[in-house]
PDB file of N, CA, C and O in Angstrom:
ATOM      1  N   UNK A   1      -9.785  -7.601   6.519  1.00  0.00           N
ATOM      2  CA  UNK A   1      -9.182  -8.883   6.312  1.00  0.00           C
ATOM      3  C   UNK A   1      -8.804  -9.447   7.670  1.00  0.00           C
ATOM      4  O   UNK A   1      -8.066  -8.906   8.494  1.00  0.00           O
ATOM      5  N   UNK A   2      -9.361 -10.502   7.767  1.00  0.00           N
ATOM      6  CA  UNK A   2      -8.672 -11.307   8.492  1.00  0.00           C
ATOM      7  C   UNK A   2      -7.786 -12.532   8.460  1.00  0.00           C
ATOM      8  O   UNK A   2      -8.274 -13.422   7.765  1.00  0.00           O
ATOM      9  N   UNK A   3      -6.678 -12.818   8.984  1.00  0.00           N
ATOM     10  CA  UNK A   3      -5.654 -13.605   8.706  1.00  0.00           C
ATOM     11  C   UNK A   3      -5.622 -14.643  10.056  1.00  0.00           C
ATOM     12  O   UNK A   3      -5.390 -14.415  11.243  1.00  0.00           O
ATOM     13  N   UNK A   4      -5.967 -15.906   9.310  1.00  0.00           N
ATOM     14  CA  UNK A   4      -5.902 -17.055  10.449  1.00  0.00           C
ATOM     15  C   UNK A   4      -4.450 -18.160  10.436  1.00  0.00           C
ATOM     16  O   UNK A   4      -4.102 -18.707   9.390  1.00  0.00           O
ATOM     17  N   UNK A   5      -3.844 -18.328  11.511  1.00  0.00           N
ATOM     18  CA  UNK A   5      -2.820 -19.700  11.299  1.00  0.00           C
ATOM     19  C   UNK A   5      -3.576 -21.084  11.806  1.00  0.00           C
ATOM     20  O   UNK A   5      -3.385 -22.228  11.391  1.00  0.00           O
ATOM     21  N   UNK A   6      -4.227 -20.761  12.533  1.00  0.00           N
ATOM     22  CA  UNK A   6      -4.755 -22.034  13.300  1.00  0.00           C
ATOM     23  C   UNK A   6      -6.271 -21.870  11.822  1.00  0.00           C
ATOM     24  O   UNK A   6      -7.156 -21.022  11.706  1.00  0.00           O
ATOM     25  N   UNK A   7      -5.973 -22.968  11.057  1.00  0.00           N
ATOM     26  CA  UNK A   7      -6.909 -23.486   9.646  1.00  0.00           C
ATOM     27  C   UNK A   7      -7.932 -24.480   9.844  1.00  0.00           C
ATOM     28  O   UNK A   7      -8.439 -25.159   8.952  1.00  0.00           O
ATOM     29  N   UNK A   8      -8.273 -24.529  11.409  1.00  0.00           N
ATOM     30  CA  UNK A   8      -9.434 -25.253  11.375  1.00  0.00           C
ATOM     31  C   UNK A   8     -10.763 -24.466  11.361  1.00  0.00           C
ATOM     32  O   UNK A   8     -10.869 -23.239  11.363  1.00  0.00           O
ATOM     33  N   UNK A   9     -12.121 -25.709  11.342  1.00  0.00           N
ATOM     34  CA  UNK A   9     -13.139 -25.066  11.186  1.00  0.00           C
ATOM     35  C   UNK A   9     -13.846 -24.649  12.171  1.00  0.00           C
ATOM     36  O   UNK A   9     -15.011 -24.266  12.065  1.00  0.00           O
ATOM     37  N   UNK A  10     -13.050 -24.699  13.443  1.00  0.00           N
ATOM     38  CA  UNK A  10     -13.638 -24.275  14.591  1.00  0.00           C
ATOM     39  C   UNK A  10     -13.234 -22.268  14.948  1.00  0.00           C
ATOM     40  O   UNK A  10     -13.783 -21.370  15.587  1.00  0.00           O
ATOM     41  N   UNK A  11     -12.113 -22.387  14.175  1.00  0.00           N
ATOM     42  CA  UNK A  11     -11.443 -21.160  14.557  1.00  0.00           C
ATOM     43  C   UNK A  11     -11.952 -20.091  13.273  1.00  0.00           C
ATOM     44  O   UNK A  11     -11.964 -18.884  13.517  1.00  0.00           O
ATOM     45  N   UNK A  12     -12.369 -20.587  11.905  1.00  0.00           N
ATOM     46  CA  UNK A  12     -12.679 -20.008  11.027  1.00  0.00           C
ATOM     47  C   UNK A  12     -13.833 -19.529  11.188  1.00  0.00           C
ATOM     48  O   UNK A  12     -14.044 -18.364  10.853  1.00  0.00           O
ATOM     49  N   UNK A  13     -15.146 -20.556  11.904  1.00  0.00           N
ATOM     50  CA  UNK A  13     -15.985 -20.096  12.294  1.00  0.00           C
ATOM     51  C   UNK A  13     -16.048 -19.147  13.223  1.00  0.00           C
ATOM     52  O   UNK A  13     -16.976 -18.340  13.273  1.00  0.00           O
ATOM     53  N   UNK A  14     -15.177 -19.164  13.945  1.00  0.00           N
ATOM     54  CA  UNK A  14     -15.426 -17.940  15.121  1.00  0.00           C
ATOM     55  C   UNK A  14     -15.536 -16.884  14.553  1.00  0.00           C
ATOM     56  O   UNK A  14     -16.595 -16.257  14.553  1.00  0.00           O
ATOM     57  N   UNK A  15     -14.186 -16.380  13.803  1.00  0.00           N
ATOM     58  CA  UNK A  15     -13.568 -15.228  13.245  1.00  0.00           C
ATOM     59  C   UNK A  15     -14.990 -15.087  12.282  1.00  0.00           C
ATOM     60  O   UNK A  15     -15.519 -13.980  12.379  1.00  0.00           O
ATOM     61  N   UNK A  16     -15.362 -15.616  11.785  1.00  0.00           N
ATOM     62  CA  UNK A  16     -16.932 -15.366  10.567  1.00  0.00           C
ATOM     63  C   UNK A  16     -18.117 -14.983  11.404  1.00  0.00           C
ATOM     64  O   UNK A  16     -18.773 -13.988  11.094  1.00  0.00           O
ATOM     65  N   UNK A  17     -18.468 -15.807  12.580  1.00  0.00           N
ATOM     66  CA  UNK A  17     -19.360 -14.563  13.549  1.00  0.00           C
ATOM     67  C   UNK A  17     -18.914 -13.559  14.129  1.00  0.00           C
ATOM     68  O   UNK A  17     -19.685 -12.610  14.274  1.00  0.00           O
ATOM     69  N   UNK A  18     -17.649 -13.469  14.593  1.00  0.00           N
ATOM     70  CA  UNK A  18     -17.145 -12.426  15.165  1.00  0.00           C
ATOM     71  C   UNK A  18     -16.888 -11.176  14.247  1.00  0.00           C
ATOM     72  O   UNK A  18     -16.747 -10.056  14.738  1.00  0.00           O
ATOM     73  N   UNK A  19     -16.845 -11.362  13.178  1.00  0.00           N
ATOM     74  CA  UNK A  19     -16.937  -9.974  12.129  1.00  0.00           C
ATOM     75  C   UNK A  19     -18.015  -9.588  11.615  1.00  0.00           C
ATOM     76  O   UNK A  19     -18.240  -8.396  11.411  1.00  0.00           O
ATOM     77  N   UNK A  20     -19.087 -10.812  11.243  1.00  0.00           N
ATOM     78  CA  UNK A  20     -20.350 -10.377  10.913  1.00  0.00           C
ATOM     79  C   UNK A  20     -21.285  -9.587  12.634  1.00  0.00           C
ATOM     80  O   UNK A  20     -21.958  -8.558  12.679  1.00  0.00           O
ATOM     81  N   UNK A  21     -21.021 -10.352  13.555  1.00  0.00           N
ATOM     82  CA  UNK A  21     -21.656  -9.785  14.323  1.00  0.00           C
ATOM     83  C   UNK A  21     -20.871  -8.682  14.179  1.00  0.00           C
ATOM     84  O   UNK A  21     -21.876  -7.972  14.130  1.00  0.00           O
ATOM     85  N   UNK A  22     -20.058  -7.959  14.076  1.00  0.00           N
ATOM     86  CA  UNK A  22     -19.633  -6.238  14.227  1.00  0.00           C
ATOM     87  C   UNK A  22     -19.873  -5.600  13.070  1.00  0.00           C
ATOM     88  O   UNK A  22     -19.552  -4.432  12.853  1.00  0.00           O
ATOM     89  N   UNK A  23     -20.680  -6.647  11.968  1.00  0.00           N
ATOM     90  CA  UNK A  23     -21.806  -5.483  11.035  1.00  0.00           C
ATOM     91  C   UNK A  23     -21.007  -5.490   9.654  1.00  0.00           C
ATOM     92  O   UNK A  23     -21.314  -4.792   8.688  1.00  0.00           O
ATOM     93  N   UNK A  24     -19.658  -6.615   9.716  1.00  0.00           N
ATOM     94  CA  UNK A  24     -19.012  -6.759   8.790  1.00  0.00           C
ATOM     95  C   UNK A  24     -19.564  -8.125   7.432  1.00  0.00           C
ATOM     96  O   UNK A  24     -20.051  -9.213   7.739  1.00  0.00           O
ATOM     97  N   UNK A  25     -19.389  -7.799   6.447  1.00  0.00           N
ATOM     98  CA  UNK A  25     -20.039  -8.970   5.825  1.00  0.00           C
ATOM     99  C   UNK A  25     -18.713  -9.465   4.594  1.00  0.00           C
ATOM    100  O   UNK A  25     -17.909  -8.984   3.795  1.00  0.00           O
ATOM    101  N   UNK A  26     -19.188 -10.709   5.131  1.00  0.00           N
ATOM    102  CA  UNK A  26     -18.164 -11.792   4.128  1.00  0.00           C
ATOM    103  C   UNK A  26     -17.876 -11.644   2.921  1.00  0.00           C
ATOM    104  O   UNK A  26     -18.867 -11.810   2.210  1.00  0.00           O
ATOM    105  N   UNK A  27     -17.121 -11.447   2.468  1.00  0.00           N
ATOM    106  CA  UNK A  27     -17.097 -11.331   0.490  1.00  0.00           C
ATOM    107  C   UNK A  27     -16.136 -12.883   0.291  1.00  0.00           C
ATOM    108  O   UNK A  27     -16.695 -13.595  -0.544  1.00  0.00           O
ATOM    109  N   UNK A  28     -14.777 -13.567   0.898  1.00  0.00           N
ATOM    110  CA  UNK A  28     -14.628 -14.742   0.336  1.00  0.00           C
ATOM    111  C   UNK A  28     -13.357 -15.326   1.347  1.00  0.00           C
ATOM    112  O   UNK A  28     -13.008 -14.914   2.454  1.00  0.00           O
ATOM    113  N   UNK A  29     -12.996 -16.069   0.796  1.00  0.00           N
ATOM    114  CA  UNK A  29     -12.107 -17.309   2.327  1.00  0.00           C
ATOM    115  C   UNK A  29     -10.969 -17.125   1.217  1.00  0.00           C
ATOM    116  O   UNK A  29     -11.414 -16.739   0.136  1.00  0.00           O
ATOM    117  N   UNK A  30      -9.427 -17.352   1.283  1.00  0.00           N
ATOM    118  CA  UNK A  30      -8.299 -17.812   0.764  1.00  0.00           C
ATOM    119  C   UNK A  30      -7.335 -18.728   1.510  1.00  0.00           C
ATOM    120  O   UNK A  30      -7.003 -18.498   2.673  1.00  0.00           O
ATOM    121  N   UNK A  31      -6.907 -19.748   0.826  1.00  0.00           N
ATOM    122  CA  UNK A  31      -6.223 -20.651   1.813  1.00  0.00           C
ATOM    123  C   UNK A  31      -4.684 -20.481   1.368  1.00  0.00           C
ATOM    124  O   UNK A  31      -4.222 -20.059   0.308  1.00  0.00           O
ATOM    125  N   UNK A  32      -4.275 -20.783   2.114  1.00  0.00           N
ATOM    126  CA  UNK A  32      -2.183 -20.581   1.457  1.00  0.00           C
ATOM    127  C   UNK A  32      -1.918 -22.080   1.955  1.00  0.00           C
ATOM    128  O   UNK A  32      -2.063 -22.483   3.109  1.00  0.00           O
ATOM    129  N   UNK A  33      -1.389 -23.017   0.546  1.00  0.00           N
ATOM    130  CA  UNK A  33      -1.069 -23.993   1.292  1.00  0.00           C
ATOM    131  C   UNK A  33       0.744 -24.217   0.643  1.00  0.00           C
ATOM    132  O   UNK A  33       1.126 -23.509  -0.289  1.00  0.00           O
ATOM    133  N   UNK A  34       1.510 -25.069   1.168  1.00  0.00           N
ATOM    134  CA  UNK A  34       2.637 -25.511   0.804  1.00  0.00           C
ATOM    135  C   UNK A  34       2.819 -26.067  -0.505  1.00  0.00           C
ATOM    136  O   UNK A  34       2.032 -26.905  -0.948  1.00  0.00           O
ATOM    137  N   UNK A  35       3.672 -25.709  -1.060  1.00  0.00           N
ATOM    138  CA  UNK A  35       3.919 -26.864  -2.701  1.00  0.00           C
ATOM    139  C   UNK A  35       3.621 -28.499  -1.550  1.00  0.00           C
ATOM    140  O   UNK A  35       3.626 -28.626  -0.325  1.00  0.00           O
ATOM    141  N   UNK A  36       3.406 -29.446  -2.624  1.00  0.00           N
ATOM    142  CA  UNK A  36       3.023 -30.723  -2.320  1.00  0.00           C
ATOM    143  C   UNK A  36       2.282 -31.367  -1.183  1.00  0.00           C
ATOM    144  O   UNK A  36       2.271 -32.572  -0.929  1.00  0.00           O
ATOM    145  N   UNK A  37       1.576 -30.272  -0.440  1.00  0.00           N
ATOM    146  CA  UNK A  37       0.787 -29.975   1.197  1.00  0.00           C
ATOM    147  C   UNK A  37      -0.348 -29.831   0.586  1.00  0.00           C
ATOM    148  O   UNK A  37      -0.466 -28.869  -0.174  1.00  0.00           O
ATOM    149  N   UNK A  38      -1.618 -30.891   0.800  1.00  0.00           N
ATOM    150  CA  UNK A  38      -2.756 -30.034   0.406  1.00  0.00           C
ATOM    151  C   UNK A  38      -3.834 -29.158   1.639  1.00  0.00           C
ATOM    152  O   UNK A  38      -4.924 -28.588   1.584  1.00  0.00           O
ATOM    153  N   UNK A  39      -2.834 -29.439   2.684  1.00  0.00           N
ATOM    154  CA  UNK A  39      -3.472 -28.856   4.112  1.00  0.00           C
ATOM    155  C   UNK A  39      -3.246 -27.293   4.181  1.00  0.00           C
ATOM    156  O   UNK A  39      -2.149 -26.770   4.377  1.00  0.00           O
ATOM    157  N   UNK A  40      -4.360 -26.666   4.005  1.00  0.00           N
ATOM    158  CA  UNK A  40      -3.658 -25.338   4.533  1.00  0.00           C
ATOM    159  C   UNK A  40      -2.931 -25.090   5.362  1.00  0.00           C
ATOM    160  O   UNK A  40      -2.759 -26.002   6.171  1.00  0.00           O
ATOM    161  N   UNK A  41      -2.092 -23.693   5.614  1.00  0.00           N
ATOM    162  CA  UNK A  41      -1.398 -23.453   6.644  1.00  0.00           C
ATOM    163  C   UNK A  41      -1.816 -21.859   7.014  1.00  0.00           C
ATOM    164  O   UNK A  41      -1.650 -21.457   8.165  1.00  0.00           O
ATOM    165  N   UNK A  42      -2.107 -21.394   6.463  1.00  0.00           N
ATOM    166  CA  UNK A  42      -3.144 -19.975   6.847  1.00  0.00           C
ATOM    167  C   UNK A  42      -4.240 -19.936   5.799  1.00  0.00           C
ATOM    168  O   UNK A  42      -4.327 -20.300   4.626  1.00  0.00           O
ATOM    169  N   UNK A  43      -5.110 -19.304   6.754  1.00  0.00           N
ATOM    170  CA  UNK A  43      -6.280 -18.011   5.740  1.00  0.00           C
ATOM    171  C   UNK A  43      -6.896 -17.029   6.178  1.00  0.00           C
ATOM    172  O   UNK A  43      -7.381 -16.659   7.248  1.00  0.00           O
ATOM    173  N   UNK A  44      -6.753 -16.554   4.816  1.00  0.00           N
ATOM    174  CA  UNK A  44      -7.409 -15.024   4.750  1.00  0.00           C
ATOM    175  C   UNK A  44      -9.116 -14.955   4.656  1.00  0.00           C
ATOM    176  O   UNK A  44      -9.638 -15.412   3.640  1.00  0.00           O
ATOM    177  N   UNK A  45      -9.858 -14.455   5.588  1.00  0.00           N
ATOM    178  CA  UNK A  45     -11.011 -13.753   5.323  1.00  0.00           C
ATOM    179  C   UNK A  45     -10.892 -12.583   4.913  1.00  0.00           C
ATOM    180  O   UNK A  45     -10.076 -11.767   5.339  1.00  0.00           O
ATOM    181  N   UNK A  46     -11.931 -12.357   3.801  1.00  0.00           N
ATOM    182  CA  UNK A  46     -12.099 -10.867   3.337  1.00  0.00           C
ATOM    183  C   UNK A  46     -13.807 -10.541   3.917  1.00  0.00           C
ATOM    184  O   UNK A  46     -14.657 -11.409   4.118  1.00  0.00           O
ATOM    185  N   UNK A  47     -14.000  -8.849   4.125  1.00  0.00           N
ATOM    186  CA  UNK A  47     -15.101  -8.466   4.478  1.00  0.00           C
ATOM    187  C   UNK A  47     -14.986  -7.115   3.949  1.00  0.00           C
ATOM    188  O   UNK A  47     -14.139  -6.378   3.444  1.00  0.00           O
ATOM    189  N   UNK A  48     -16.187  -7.114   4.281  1.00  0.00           N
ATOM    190  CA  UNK A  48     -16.823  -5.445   3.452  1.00  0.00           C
ATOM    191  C   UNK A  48     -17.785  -4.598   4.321  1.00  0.00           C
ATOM    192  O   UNK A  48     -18.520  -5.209   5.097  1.00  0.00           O
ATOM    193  N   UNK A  49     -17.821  -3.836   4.288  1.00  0.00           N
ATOM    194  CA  UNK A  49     -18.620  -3.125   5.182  1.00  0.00           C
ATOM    195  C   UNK A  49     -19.068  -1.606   4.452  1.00  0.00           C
ATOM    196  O   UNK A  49     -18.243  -1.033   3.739  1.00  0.00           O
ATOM    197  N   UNK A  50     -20.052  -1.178   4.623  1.00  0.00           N
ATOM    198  CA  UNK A  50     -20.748   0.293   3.583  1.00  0.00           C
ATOM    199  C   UNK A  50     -20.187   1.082   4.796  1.00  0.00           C
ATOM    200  O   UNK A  50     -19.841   0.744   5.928  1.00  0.00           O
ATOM    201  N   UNK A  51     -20.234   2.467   4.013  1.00  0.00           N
ATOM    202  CA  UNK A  51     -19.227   3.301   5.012  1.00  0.00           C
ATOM    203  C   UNK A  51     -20.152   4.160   5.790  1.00  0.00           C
ATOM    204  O   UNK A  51     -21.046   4.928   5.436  1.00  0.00           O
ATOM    205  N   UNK A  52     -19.762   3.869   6.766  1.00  0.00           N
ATOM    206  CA  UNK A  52     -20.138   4.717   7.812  1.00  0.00           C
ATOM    207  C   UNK A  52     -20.160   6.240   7.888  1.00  0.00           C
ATOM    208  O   UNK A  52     -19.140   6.924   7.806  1.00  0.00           O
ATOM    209  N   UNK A  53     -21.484   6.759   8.062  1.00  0.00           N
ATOM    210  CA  UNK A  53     -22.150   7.981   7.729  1.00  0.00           C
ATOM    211  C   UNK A  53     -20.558   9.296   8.894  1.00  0.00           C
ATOM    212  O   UNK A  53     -19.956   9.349   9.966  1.00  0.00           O
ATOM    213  N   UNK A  54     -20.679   9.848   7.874  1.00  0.00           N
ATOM    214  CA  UNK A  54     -19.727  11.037   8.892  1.00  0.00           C
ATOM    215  C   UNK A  54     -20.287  11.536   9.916  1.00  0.00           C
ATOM    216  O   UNK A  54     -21.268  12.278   9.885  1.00  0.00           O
ATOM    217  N   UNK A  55     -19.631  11.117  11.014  1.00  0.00           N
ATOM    218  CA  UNK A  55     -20.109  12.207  12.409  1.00  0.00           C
ATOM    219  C   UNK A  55     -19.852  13.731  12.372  1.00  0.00           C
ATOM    220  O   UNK A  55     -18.685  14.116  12.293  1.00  0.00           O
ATOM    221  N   UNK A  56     -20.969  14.716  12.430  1.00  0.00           N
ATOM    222  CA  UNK A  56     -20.588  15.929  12.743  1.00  0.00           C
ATOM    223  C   UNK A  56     -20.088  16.342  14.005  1.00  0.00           C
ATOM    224  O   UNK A  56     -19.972  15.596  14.977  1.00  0.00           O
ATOM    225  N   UNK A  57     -19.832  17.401  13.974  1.00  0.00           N
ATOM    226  CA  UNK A  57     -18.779  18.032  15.017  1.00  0.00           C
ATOM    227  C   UNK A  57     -18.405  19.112  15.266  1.00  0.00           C
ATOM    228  O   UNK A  57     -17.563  19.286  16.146  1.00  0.00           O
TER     229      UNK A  57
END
């Protein structure tokens, strides 16, 4: 999960290549906005990722 305050689409986009490029993949966006605010004020990215094979040792 990632958690954004700055709710624009410049910063959302970053955080969405910056996790997919590290092999993470998107499952969905959540916005938190104020009673009577229809502007967000944070959001949550969610991601998923298959698990990584155990290193021996």
């Amino acid at each position: 999960m990632v958690e954004l305050a700055d709710v624009s689409d410049r910063s959302i986009e970053e955080a969405l290549n910056a996790a997919t490029g590290d092999g993470w993949r998107f499952e969905s966006v959540h916005f938190v906005t104020q009673p009577g605010n229809r502007r967000p004020m944070m959001a949550f990215l969610f991601f998923t990722r298959d698990a990584l094979p155990a290193q021996g040792g």
